[in-house]
N, C-alpha and C positions, 0 to 999 in steps of 0.2 A: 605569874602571868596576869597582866590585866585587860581586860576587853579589848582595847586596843593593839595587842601584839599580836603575833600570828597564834593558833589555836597548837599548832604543831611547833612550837621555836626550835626544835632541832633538827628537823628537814631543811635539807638544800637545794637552792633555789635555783643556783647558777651551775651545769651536772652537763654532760656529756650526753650528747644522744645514746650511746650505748649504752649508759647508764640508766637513763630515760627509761629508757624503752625496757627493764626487765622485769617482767611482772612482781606481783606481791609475797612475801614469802608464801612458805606453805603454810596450810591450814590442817589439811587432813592429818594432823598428828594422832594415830593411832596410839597407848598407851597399854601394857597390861595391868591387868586387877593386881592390887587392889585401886592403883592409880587411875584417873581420866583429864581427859583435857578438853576444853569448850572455846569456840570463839565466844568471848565478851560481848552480850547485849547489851547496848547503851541505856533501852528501855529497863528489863530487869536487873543490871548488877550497877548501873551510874551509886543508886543508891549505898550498895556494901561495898564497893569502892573506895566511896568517900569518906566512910567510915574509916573503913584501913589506915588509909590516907592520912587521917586527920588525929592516928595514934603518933604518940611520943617517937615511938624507933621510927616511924616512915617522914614524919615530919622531919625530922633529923639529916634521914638518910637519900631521900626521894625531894623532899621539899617543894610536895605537890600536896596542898593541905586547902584544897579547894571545894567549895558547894557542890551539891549534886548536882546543879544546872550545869555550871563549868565542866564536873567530868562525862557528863554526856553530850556537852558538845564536842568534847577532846574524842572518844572513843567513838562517836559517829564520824569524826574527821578521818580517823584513823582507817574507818572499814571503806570509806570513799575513792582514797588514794591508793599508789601500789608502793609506799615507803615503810609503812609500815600494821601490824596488825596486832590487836587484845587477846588474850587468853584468862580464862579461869581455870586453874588448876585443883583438883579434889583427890583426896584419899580418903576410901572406905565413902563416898557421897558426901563428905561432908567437904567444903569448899577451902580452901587455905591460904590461897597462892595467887598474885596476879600477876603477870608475864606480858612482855612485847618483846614480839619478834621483828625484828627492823632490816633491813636493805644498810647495811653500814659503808655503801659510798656514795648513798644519799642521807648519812646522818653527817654531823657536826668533826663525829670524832674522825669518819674520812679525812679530817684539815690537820691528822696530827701522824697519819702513817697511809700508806703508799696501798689502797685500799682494791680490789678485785669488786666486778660489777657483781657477783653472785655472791660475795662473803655477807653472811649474817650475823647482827648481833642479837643478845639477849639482855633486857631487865627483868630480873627476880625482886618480887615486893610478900615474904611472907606475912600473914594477917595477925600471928603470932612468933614473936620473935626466940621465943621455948622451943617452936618446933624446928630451929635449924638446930639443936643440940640434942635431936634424938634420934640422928643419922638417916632421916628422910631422903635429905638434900645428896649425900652421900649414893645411896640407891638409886634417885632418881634421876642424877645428872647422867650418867653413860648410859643408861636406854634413854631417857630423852635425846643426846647427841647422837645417838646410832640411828632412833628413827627418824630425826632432820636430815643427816647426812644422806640418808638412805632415801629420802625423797626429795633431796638437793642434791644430785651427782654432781653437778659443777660447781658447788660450793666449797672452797677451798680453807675456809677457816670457820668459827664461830666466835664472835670477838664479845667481850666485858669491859664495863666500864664502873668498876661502882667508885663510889664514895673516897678519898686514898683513907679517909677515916674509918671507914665499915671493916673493919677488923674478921669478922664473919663470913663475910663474902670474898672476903680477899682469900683464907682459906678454905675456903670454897673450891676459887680458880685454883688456886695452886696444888691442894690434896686430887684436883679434877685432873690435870696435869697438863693444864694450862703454860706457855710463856709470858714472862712477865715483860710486856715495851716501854717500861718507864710510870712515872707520875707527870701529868699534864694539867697543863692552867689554861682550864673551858672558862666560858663569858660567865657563868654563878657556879662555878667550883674548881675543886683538883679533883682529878680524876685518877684512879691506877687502872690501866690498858691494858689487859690482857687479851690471849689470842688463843684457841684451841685449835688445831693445826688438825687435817686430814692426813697430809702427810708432813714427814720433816724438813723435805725442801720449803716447805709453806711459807715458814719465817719472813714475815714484811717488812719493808724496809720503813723507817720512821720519816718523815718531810721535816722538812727545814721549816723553825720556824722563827 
Protein backbone atom coordinates (compact mmCIF):
# COMPACT_ATOMS: atom_id res chain seq x y z
CA UNK A 1 0.00 0.00 0.00
CA UNK A 2 1.44 3.16 -0.82
CA UNK A 3 0.33 6.75 0.43
CA UNK A 4 -1.55 7.25 -2.34
CA UNK A 5 -4.14 4.18 -2.24
CA UNK A 6 -6.83 3.94 0.18
CA UNK A 7 -5.74 3.18 3.90
CA UNK A 8 -8.24 0.36 3.90
CA UNK A 9 -8.02 -1.22 0.17
CA UNK A 10 -10.42 -3.89 0.98
CA UNK A 11 -13.38 -1.96 1.91
CA UNK A 12 -16.30 -1.41 -0.45
CA UNK A 13 -17.14 1.61 -1.63
CA UNK A 14 -20.10 1.01 -3.95
CA UNK A 15 -22.57 -1.26 -1.02
CA UNK A 16 -26.18 -1.19 -0.56
CA UNK A 17 -27.88 0.88 1.95
CA UNK A 18 -28.69 -2.00 3.98
CA UNK A 19 -25.41 -2.87 3.89
CA UNK A 20 -24.35 0.73 4.83
CA UNK A 21 -26.20 1.00 7.44
CA UNK A 22 -25.02 -1.98 9.81
CA UNK A 23 -22.92 -1.18 12.41
CA UNK A 24 -19.41 -2.40 13.27
CA UNK A 25 -18.72 -5.83 14.39
CA UNK A 26 -18.71 -6.52 17.87
CA UNK A 27 -16.29 -5.70 20.25
CA UNK A 28 -17.13 -6.80 23.59
CA UNK A 29 -15.60 -10.35 22.95
CA UNK A 30 -15.58 -11.65 26.39
CA UNK A 31 -13.01 -14.68 26.61
CA UNK A 32 -12.30 -17.25 29.48
CA UNK A 33 -8.79 -17.52 31.25
CA UNK A 34 -6.39 -18.25 30.47
CA UNK A 35 -7.24 -16.35 27.17
CA UNK A 36 -8.21 -12.38 26.55
CA UNK A 37 -9.11 -10.18 23.84
CA UNK A 38 -8.52 -6.23 23.56
CA UNK A 39 -9.53 -3.74 20.90
CA UNK A 40 -6.00 -2.71 19.22
CA UNK A 41 -4.71 0.81 20.23
CA UNK A 42 -3.23 2.35 17.37
CA UNK A 43 -1.07 4.51 19.88
CA UNK A 44 0.26 1.44 21.98
CA UNK A 45 0.47 -1.70 19.78
CA UNK A 46 1.04 0.30 15.91
CA UNK A 47 4.45 -0.45 17.28
CA UNK A 48 4.33 -4.54 17.94
CA UNK A 49 2.35 -4.86 15.15
CA UNK A 50 4.69 -3.87 13.00
CA UNK A 51 7.03 -5.86 14.20
CA UNK A 52 4.89 -9.03 13.69
CA UNK A 53 4.18 -7.82 10.47
CA UNK A 54 7.60 -7.38 9.35
CA UNK A 55 8.48 -11.31 10.47
CA UNK A 56 9.22 -13.79 7.64
CA UNK A 57 5.81 -16.11 8.02
CA UNK A 58 3.60 -12.62 8.08
CA UNK A 59 5.45 -11.03 5.24
CA UNK A 60 4.79 -14.02 3.38
CA UNK A 61 1.32 -14.62 4.38
CA UNK A 62 -0.30 -11.15 5.21
CA UNK A 63 2.06 -9.14 3.07
CA UNK A 64 1.51 -6.07 5.09
CA UNK A 65 5.33 -5.37 6.07
CA UNK A 66 4.80 -1.75 6.80
CA UNK A 67 6.33 1.21 9.19
CA UNK A 68 4.82 1.93 12.40
CA UNK A 69 3.56 5.26 10.95
CA UNK A 70 1.49 3.28 8.25
CA UNK A 71 0.13 0.77 10.78
CA UNK A 72 -1.36 3.24 12.92
CA UNK A 73 -2.89 5.02 10.41
CA UNK A 74 -4.37 1.70 9.10
CA UNK A 75 -5.78 0.79 12.67
CA UNK A 76 -7.02 4.28 13.52
CA UNK A 77 -8.86 3.87 10.04
CA UNK A 78 -10.22 0.92 11.02
CA UNK A 79 -11.70 1.97 14.73
CA UNK A 80 -13.30 5.29 12.61
CA UNK A 81 -15.51 3.31 10.24
CA UNK A 82 -18.16 0.46 10.88
CA UNK A 83 -16.30 -2.19 8.11
CA UNK A 84 -14.22 -3.33 10.15
CA UNK A 85 -12.32 -3.49 13.69
CA UNK A 86 -8.30 -4.67 15.45
CA UNK A 87 -7.89 -6.99 18.17
CA UNK A 88 -4.97 -8.26 20.27
CA UNK A 89 -5.19 -11.46 21.45
CA UNK A 90 -3.29 -12.81 24.86
CA UNK A 91 -2.73 -16.12 26.74
CA UNK A 92 -1.59 -16.25 30.24
CA UNK A 93 -1.07 -11.82 29.62
CA UNK A 94 1.40 -12.40 27.29
CA UNK A 95 0.15 -10.94 23.84
CA UNK A 96 0.38 -13.47 20.55
CA UNK A 97 -2.22 -12.70 18.14
CA UNK A 98 -3.54 -10.04 15.98
CA UNK A 99 -7.23 -10.42 14.60
CA UNK A 100 -9.72 -8.21 12.45
CA UNK A 101 -12.93 -8.74 12.66
CA UNK A 102 -14.71 -7.29 9.41
CA UNK A 103 -18.40 -6.68 8.00
CA UNK A 104 -17.72 -9.40 4.86
CA UNK A 105 -20.27 -7.71 2.40
CA UNK A 106 -18.41 -4.60 2.76
CA UNK A 107 -15.04 -6.53 2.13
CA UNK A 108 -13.59 -7.27 -1.29
CA UNK A 109 -14.27 -11.10 -0.93
CA UNK A 110 -18.28 -10.06 -0.93
CA UNK A 111 -17.31 -9.87 -5.02
CA UNK A 112 -16.62 -13.69 -4.95
CA UNK A 113 -19.94 -15.23 -3.02
CA UNK A 114 -23.41 -14.08 -2.51
CA UNK A 115 -22.69 -12.44 0.91
CA UNK A 116 -25.49 -11.61 4.10
CA UNK A 117 -25.34 -7.76 5.56
CA UNK A 118 -24.58 -9.43 9.10
CA UNK A 119 -21.96 -12.16 7.97
CA UNK A 120 -18.50 -11.63 9.54
CA UNK A 121 -15.14 -12.37 8.68
CA UNK A 122 -11.83 -13.11 10.41
CA UNK A 123 -7.97 -12.43 9.80
CA UNK A 124 -5.54 -14.42 12.22
CA UNK A 125 -1.83 -13.00 12.23
CA UNK A 126 0.00 -15.22 15.03
CA UNK A 127 3.28 -13.33 16.35
CA UNK A 128 4.91 -16.71 16.38
CA UNK A 129 4.28 -19.22 13.92
CA UNK A 130 5.30 -22.25 16.79
CA UNK A 131 2.38 -21.41 18.50
CA UNK A 132 -0.35 -22.58 15.90
CA UNK A 133 1.31 -26.17 16.39
CA UNK A 134 0.67 -26.44 20.10
CA UNK A 135 -3.03 -26.71 19.74
CA UNK A 136 -3.96 -23.09 20.97
CA UNK A 137 -5.70 -22.37 17.77
CA UNK A 138 -7.55 -25.58 18.10
CA UNK A 139 -9.03 -24.38 21.80
CA UNK A 140 -9.53 -21.25 21.02
CA UNK A 141 -11.50 -21.19 17.71
CA UNK A 142 -14.99 -22.61 19.02
CA UNK A 143 -15.23 -20.45 22.19
CA UNK A 144 -14.09 -17.72 20.09
CA UNK A 145 -17.11 -18.68 17.41
CA UNK A 146 -19.53 -19.27 20.23
CA UNK A 147 -18.95 -15.97 21.95
CA UNK A 148 -19.19 -13.87 18.22
CA UNK A 149 -22.21 -15.82 17.46
CA UNK A 150 -23.64 -15.35 20.71
CA UNK A 151 -23.31 -11.64 20.46
CA UNK A 152 -24.17 -11.66 16.62
CA UNK A 153 -27.61 -13.45 16.48
CA UNK A 154 -28.06 -12.37 13.00
CA UNK A 155 -25.03 -13.37 11.93
CA UNK A 156 -25.29 -16.26 9.68
CA UNK A 157 -21.70 -17.38 8.86
CA UNK A 158 -18.03 -16.47 9.99
CA UNK A 159 -16.06 -16.40 6.57
CA UNK A 160 -11.84 -16.85 5.93
CA UNK A 161 -9.79 -16.01 3.53
CA UNK A 162 -6.20 -16.87 3.95
CA UNK A 163 -3.46 -17.24 1.87
CA UNK A 164 -4.45 -20.72 -0.81
CA UNK A 165 -0.56 -21.11 0.33
CA UNK A 166 -0.96 -21.02 4.25
CA UNK A 167 -1.12 -24.48 4.64
CA UNK A 168 -1.77 -23.80 8.60
CA UNK A 169 -4.72 -21.97 8.41
CA UNK A 170 -6.26 -23.71 5.90
CA UNK A 171 -6.30 -26.64 8.49
CA UNK A 172 -7.30 -24.54 10.73
CA UNK A 173 -10.71 -23.87 8.70
CA UNK A 174 -11.15 -27.19 7.99
CA UNK A 175 -10.19 -29.18 11.46
CA UNK A 176 -12.81 -25.90 12.63
CA UNK A 177 -15.41 -27.42 10.49
CA UNK A 178 -15.46 -24.82 8.27
CA UNK A 179 -16.79 -25.31 4.23
CA UNK A 180 -14.66 -25.03 1.77
CA UNK A 181 -16.06 -22.28 -1.59
CA UNK A 182 -13.33 -22.72 -3.73
CA UNK A 183 -9.78 -20.91 -4.42
CA UNK A 184 -10.19 -17.26 -5.77
CA UNK A 185 -7.97 -14.73 -7.87
CA UNK A 186 -8.23 -11.28 -5.43
CA UNK A 187 -6.28 -8.02 -7.10
CA UNK A 188 -2.57 -9.08 -4.89
CA UNK A 189 -3.48 -12.80 -4.28
CA UNK A 190 -5.33 -16.39 -4.44
CA UNK A 191 -7.32 -16.65 -1.87
CA UNK A 192 -9.09 -20.16 -0.18
CA UNK A 193 -12.74 -19.08 1.13
CA UNK A 194 -14.02 -20.60 3.59
CA UNK A 195 -17.23 -20.27 5.40
CA UNK A 196 -18.35 -21.38 9.21
CA UNK A 197 -22.01 -21.88 8.91
CA UNK A 198 -24.41 -21.19 12.06
CA UNK A 199 -26.58 -23.38 10.50
CA UNK A 200 -26.38 -25.85 7.58
CA UNK A 201 -28.84 -24.31 5.31
CA UNK A 202 -26.14 -21.36 5.64
CA UNK A 203 -24.26 -22.63 2.58
CA UNK A 204 -23.65 -19.21 0.06
CA UNK A 205 -23.97 -19.26 -3.08
CA UNK A 206 -20.69 -18.32 -5.06
CA UNK A 207 -21.10 -14.99 -7.84
CA UNK A 208 -20.26 -15.27 -11.26
CA UNK A 209 -17.25 -14.13 -12.07
Amino acid sequence: MTDDEPILPRELTTISDEVRNVPPPPTALQLPEPYALRVADPAADAQMIAEWMNRPHLVETWEYPWPVSKWHRYLTAQLAGSYTRPFIGSINGKDIVYLELYRAAKDLIATRYEADPYDLGLHIAFADPAVTNTGIVRRMQPIFVACLLGLEPRCRRVMFDPDHRNAMARRACERGGCVFLGEHDMPNRRMALYALLRSPEDIPRLRET
